[in-house]
Rosetta silent file (secondary structure, phi, psi, omega in degrees, C-alpha in Angstrom):
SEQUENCE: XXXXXXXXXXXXXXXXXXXXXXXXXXXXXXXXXXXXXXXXXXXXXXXXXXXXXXXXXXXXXXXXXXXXXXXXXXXXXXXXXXXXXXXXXXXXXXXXXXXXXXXXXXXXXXXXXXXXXXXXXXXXXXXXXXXXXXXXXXXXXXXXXXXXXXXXXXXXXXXXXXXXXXXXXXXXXXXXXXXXXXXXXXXXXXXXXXXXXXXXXXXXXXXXXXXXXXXXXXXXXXXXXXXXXXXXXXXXXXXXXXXXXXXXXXXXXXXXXX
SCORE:     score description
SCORE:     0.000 S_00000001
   1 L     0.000  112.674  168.383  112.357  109.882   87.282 S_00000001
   2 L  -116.774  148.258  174.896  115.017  107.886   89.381 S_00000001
   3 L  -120.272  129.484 -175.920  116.243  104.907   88.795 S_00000001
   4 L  -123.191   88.960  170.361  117.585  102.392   91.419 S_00000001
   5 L    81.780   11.604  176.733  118.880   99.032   90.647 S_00000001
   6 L    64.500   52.231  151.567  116.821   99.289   87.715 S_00000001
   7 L  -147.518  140.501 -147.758  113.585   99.688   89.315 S_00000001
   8 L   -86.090  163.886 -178.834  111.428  102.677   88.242 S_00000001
   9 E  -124.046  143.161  175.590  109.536  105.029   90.454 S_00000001
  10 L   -64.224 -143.611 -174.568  106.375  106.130   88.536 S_00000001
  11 L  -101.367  143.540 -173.091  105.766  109.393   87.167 S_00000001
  12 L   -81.715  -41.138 -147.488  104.614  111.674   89.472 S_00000001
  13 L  -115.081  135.886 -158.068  102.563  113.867   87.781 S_00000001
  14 L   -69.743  146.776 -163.276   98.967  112.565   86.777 S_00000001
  15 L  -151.005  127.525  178.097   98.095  110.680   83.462 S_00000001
  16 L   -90.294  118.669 -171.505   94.928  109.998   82.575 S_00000001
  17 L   -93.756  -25.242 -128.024   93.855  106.281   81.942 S_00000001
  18 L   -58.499   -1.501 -160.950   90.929  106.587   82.786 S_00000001
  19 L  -111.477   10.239  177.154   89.150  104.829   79.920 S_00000001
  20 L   -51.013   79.795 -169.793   92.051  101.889   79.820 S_00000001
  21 L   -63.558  159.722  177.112   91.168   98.514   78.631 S_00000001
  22 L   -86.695    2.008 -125.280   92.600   95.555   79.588 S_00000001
  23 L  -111.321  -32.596 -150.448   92.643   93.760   76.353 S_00000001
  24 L  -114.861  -14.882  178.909   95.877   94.853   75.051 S_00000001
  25 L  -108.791  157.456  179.369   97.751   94.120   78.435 S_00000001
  26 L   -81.014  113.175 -157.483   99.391   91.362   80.699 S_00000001
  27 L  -111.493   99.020  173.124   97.411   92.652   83.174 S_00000001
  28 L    -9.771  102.985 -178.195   98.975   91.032   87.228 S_00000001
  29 L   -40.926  -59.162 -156.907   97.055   87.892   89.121 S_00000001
  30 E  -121.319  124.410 -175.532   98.473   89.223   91.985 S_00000001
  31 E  -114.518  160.713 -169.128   99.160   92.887   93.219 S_00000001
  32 E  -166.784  121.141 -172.472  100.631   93.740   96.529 S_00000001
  33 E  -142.478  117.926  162.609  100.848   97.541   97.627 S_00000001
  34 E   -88.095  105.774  179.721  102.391   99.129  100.769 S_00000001
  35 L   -89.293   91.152  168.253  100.320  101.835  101.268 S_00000001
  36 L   -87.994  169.164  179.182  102.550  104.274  102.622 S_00000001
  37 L    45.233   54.296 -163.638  102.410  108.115  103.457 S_00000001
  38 L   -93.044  -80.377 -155.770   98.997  108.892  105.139 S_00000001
  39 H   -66.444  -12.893  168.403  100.924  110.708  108.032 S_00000001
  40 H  -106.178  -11.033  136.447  102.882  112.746  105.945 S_00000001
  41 H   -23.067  -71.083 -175.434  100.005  113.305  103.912 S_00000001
  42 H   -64.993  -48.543 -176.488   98.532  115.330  106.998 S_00000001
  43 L   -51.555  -32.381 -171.256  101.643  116.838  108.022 S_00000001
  44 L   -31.071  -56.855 -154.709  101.586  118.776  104.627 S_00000001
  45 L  -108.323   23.204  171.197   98.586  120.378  105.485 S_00000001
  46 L    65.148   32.860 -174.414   98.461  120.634  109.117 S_00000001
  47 L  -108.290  150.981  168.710   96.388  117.802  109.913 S_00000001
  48 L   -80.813  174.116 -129.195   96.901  115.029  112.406 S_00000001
  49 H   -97.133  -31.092  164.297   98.291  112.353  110.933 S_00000001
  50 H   -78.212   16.538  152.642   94.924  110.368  111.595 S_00000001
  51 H   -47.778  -71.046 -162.548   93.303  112.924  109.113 S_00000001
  52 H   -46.794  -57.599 -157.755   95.911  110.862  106.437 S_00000001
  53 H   -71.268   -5.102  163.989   94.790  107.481  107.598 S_00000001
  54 H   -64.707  -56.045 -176.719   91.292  108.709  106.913 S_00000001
  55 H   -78.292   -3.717 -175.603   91.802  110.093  103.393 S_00000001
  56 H   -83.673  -13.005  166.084   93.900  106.992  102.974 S_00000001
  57 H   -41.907  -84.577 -160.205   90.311  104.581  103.530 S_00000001
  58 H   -35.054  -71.987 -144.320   89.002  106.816  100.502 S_00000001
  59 H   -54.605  -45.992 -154.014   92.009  105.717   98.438 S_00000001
  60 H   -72.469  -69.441  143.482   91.513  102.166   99.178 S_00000001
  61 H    19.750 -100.211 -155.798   87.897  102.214   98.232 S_00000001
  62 H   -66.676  -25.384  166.494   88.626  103.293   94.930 S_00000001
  63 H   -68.657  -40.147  161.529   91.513  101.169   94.229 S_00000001
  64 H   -42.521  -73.040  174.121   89.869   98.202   95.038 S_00000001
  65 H   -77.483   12.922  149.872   87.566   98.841   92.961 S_00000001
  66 H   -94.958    9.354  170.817   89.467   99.478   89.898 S_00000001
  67 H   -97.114  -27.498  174.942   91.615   96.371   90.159 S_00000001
  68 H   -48.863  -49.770 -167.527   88.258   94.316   90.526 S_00000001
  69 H   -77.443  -55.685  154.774   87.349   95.692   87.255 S_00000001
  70 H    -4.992  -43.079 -161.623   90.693   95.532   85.749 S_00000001
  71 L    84.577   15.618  158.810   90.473   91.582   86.539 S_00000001
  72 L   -83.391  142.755 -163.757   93.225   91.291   89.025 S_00000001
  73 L   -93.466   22.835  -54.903   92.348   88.519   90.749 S_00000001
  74 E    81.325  111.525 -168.892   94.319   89.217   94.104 S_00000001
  75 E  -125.386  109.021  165.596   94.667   92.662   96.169 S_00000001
  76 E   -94.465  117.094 -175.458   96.981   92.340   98.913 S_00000001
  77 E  -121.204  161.849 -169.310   97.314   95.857  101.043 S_00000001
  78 E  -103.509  103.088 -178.168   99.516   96.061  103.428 S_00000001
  79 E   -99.056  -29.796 -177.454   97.433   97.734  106.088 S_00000001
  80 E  -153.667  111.533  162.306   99.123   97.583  109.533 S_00000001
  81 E   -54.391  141.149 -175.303  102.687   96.265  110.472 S_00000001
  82 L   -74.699    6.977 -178.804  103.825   93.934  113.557 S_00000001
  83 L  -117.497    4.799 -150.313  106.154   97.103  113.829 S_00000001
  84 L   -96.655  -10.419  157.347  103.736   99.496  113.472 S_00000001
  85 L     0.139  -77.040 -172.204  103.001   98.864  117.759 S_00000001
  86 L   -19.344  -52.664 -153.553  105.880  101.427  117.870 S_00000001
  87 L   -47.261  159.547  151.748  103.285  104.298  116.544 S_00000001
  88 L   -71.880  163.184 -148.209  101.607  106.691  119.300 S_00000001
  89 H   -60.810  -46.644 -176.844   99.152  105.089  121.429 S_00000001
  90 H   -64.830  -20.283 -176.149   96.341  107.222  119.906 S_00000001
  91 H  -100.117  -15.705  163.846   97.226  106.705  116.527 S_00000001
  92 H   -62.870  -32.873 -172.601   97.314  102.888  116.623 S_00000001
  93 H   -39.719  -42.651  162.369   93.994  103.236  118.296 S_00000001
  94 H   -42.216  -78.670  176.658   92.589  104.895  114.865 S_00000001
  95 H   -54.994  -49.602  161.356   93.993  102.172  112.916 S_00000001
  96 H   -51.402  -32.208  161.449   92.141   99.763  114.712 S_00000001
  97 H   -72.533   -7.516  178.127   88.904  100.906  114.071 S_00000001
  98 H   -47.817  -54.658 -174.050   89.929  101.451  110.384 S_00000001
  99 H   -45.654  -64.355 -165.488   88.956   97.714  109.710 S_00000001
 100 H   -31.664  -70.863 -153.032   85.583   98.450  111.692 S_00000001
 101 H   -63.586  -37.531 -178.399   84.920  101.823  109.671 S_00000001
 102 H   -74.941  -68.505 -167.640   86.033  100.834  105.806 S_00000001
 103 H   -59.474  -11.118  169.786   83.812   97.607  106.283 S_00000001
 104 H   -47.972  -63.890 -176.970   80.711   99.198  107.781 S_00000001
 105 H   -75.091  -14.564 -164.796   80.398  101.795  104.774 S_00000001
 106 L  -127.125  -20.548  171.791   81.876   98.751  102.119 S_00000001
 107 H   -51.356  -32.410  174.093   81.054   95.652  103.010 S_00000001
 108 H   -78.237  -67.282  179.220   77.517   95.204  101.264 S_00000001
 109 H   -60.772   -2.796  142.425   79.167   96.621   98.097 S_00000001
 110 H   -56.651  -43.323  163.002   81.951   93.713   98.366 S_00000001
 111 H   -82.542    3.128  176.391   79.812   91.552   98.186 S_00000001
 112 L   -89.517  -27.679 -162.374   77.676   92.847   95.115 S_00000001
 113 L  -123.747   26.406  154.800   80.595   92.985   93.371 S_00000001
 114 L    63.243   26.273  147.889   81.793   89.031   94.243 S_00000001
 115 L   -64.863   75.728 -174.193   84.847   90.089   96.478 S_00000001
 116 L   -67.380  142.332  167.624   85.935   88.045   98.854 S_00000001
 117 E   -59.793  109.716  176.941   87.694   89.065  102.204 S_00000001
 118 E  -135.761  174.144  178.261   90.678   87.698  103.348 S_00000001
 119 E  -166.655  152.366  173.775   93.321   88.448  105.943 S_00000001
 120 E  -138.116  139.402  171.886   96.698   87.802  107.432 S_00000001
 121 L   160.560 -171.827  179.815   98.507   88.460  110.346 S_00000001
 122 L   -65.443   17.392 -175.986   98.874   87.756  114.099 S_00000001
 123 L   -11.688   15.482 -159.223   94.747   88.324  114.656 S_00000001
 124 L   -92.594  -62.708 -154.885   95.888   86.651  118.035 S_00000001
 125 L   -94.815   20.861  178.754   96.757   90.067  119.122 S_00000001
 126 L  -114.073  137.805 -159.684   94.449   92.839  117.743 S_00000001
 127 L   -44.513  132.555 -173.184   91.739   94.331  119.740 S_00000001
 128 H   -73.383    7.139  133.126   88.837   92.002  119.760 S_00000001
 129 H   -23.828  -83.089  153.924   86.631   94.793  118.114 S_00000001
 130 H   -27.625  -53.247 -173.002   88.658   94.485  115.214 S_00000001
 131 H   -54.089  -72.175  170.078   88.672   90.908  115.131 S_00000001
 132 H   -32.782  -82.001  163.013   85.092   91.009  115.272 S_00000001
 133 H   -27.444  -69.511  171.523   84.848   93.346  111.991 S_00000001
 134 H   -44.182  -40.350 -157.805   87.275   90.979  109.966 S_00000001
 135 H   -83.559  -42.044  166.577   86.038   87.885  110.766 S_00000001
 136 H   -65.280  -52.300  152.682   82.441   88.738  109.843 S_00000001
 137 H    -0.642  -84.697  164.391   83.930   90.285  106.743 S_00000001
 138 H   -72.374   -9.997  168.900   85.234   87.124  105.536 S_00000001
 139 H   -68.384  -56.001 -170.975   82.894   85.182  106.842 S_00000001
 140 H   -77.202  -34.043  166.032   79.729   86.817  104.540 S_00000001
 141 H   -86.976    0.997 -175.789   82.489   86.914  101.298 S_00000001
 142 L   -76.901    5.659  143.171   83.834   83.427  101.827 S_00000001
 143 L   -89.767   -2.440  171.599   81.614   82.311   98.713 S_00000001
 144 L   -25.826 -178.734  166.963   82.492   84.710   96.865 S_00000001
 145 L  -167.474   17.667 -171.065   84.449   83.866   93.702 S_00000001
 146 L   -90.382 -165.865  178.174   85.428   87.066   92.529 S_00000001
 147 L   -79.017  174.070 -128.093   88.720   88.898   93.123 S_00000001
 148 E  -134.624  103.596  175.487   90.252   88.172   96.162 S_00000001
 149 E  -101.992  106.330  173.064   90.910   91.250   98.735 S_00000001
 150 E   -86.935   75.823  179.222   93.450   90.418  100.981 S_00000001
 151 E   -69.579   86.542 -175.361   94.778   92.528  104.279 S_00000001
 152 E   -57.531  103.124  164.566   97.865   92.099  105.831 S_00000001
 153 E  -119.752  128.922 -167.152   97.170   93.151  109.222 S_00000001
 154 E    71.920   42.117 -157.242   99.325   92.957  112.069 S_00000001
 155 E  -130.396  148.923 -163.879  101.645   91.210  109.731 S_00000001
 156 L  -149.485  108.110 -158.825  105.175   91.116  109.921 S_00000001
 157 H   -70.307  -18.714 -179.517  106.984   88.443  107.275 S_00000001
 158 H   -54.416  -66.957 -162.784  110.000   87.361  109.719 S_00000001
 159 H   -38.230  -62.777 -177.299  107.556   86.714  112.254 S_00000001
 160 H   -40.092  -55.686 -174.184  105.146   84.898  109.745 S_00000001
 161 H   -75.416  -21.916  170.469  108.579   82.651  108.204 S_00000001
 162 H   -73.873  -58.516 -179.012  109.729   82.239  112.053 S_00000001
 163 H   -50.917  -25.110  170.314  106.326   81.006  112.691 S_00000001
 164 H   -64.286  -57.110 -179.635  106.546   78.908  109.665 S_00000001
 165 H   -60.805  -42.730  170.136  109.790   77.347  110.421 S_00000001
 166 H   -56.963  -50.275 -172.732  108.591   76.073  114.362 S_00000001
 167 H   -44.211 -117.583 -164.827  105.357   74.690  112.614 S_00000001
 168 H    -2.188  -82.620  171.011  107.740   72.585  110.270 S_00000001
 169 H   -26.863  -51.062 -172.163  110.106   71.372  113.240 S_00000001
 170 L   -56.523  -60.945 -125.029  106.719   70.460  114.940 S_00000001
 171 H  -113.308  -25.847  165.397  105.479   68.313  112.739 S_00000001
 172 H  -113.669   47.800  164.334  108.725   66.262  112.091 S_00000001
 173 H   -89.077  -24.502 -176.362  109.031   65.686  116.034 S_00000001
 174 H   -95.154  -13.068  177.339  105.521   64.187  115.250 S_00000001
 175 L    72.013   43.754  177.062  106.757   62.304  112.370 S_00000001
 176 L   -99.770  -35.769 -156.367  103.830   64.057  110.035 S_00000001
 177 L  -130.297  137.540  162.957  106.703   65.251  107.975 S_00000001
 178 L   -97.129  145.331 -173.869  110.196   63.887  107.099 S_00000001
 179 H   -33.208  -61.399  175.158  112.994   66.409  106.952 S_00000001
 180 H   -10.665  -76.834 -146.686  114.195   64.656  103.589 S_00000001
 181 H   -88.590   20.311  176.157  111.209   65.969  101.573 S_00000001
 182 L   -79.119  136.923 -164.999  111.175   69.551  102.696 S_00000001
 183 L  -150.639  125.724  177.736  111.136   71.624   99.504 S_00000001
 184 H     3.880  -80.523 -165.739  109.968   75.625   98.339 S_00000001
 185 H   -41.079  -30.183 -172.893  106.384   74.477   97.785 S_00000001
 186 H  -119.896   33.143  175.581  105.879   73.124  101.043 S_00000001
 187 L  -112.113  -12.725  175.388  107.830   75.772  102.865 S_00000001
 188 L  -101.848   -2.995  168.452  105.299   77.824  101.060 S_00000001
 189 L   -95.714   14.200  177.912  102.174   76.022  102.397 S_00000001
 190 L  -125.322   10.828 -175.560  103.427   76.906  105.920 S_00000001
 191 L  -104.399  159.770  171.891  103.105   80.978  105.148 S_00000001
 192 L   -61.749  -34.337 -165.836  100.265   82.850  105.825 S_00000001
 193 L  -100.245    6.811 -161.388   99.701   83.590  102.135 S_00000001
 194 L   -50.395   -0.568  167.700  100.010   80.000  101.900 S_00000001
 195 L  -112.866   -4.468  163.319   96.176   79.662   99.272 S_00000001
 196 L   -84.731  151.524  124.575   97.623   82.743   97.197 S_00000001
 197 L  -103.852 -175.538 -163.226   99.447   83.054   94.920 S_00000001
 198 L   -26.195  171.977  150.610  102.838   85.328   94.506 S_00000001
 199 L  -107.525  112.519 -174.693  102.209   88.335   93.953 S_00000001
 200 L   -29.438  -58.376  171.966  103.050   89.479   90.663 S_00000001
 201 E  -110.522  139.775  141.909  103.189   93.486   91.139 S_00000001
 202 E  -140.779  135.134 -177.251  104.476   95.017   94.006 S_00000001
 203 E   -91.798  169.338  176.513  103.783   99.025   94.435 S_00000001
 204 E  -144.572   77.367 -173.224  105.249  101.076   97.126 S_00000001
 205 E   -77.560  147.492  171.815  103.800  104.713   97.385 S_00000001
 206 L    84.082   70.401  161.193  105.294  107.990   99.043 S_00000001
 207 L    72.266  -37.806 -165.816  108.942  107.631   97.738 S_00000001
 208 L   -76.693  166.263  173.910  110.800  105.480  100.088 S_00000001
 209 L  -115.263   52.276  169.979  112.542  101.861   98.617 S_00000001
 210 L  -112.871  155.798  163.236  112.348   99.693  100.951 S_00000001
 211 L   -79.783  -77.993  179.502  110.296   96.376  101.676 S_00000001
 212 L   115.245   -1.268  160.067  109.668   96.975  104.895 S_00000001
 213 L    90.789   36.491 -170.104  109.365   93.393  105.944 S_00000001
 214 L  -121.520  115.845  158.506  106.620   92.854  104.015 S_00000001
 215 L    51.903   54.215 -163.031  105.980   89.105  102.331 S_00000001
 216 L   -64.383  -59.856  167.096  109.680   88.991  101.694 S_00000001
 217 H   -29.642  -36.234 -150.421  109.320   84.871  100.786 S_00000001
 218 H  -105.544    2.160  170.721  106.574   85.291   98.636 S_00000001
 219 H  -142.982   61.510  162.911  108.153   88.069   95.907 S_00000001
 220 L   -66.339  -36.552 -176.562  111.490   86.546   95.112 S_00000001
 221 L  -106.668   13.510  176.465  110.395   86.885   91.234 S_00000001
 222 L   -87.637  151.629 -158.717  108.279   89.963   91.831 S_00000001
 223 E  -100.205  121.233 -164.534  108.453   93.184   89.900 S_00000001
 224 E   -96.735  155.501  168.299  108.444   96.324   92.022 S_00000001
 225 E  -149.515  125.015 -164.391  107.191   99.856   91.046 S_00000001
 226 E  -110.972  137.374  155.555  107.640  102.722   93.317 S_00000001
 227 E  -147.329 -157.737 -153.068  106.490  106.224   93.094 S_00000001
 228 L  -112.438    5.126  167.324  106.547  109.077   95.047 S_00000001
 229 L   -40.259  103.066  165.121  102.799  109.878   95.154 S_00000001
 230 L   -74.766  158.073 -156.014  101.581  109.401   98.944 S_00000001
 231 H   -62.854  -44.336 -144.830   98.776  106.675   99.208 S_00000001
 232 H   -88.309   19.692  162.708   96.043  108.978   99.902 S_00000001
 233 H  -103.267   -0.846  172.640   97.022  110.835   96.184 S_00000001
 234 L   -67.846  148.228 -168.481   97.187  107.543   94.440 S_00000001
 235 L  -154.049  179.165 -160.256   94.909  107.397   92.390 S_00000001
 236 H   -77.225  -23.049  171.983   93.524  105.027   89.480 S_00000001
 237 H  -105.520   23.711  132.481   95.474  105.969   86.861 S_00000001
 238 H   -66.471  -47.843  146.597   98.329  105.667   88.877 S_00000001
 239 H   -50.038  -49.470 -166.085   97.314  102.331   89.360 S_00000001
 240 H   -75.505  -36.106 -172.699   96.727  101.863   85.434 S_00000001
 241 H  -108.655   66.121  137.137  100.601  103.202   84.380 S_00000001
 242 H  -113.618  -18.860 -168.592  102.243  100.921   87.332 S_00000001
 243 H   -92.280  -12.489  175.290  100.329   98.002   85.676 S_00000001
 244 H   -75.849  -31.201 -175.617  101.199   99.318   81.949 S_00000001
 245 H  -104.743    0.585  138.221  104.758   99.201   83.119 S_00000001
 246 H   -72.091  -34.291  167.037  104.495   95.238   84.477 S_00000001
 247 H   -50.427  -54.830  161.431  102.675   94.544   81.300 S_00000001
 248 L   -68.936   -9.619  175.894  106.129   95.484   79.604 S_00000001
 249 L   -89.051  152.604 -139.992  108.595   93.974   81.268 S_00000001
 250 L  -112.699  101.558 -160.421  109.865   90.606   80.099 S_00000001
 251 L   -85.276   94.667 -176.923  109.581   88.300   83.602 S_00000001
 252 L   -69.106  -46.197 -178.548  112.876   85.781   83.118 S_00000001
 253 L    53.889  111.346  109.635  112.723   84.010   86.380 S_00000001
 254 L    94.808  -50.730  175.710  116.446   83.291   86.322 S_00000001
 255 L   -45.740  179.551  156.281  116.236   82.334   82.482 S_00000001
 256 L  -106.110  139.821  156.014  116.626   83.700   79.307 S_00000001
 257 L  -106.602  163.917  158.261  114.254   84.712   76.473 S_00000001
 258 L   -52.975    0.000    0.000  114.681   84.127   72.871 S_00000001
């Protein structure tokens, strides 16, 4: 167990939840997980690293569906980074069809189970395959009313808060907005996450502490939990003691309790 700045990494070693109600816990609106360490996954075991981003699909699968059931209403994953370019050519290539391939086999059971599809990022600039695959996605959940599966793809938060800030300037060159009344809330209606809210939980899997430039505005009050589990060994009742340990912690915002 390490502790950093007083924020816990789970437990490494597996603990079975599997029969955990929700009844007894503050159980997160909003979860937000950087699914890290698919490629080092592979390396273990002599695989290429898109072997990892394969078994890391499976993972997602199953997490999804235990936070639907759980009742969080909001699953953000962090699936592909504006830095993530960098990667070899062949291995972004993978990751673009990822969208294609997890919604092919999962999309009819999203919708059986009242999930709606969302997404964020630059979509400006991802292979129009891809595009394709998303867009129908959310298109066939956007009645949904269920929890709310969100993908940051191609998403990068400077960019997203750069993009945010010209939008503002635009609009009070147009006189839509005056400077005067700019305020949090409506600096937060100009983000990409701008119809969520915060997110509550944020996990981090395969060890490292870092954000990572991921939806840095939007979890000023959010409670992190790291462990050292790579995503494609997370597994739900990993998920169940990161959400047992946000269920205990006393959320202050700034404040005091009694």
């Amino acid at each position: 167990m390490l502790e950093r700045f007083s924020l816990k990494r789970g437990k490494t070693k597996t603990h079975r939840h599997e029969n955990l109600t929700t009844q007894d816990l503050n159980v997160p609106t909003h979860v937000a997980i950087i699914m890290d360490g698919n490629g080092r996954w592979a390396n273990k075991r002599g695989l290429p690293r898109i072997a990892g981003h394969r078994e890391g699909m499976k993972t997602v699968k199953k997490i999804v569906r235990e936070a639907s059931r759980m009742g969080i209403k909001v699953l953000t994953l962090y699936a592909f980074s504006t830095e993530n370019w960098k990667r070899p050519k062949d291995e972004v290539e993978f990751l673009m069809k990822l969208p294609e391939q997890f919604l092919s086999s999962y999309l009819v059971e999203l919708i059986e189970k009242n999930v709606q599809v969302q997404v964020m990022g630059d979509l400006d600039k991802i292979p129009s395959h891809t595009l394709r695959a998303v867009t129908q996605a959310k298109e066939k959940t956007e009645k949904n009313t269920g929890m709310i599966l969100n993908f940051a793809l191609n998403y990068g938060s400077r960019h997203e808060i750069t993009c945010a800030v010209k939008s503002l300037i635009h609009d009070i060159e147009k006189g839509i907005l005056d400077k005067e009344t700019i305020n949090e809330d409506m600096i937060s209606n100009y983000l990409l996450s701008k119809s969520l809210p915060d997110p509550d939980l944020l996990i981090r899997t395969s060890g490292e502490l870092r954000i990572s430039n991921f939806m840095l505005w939007q979890i000023a009050y959010t409670e992190f939990w790291f462990t050292d589990k790579l995503w494609p060994d997370f597994s739900v009742s990993d998920l169940h003691e990161a959400v047992k340990h946000f269920s205990s912690r006393k959320r202050r915002y700034g404040g005091v309790t009694s």
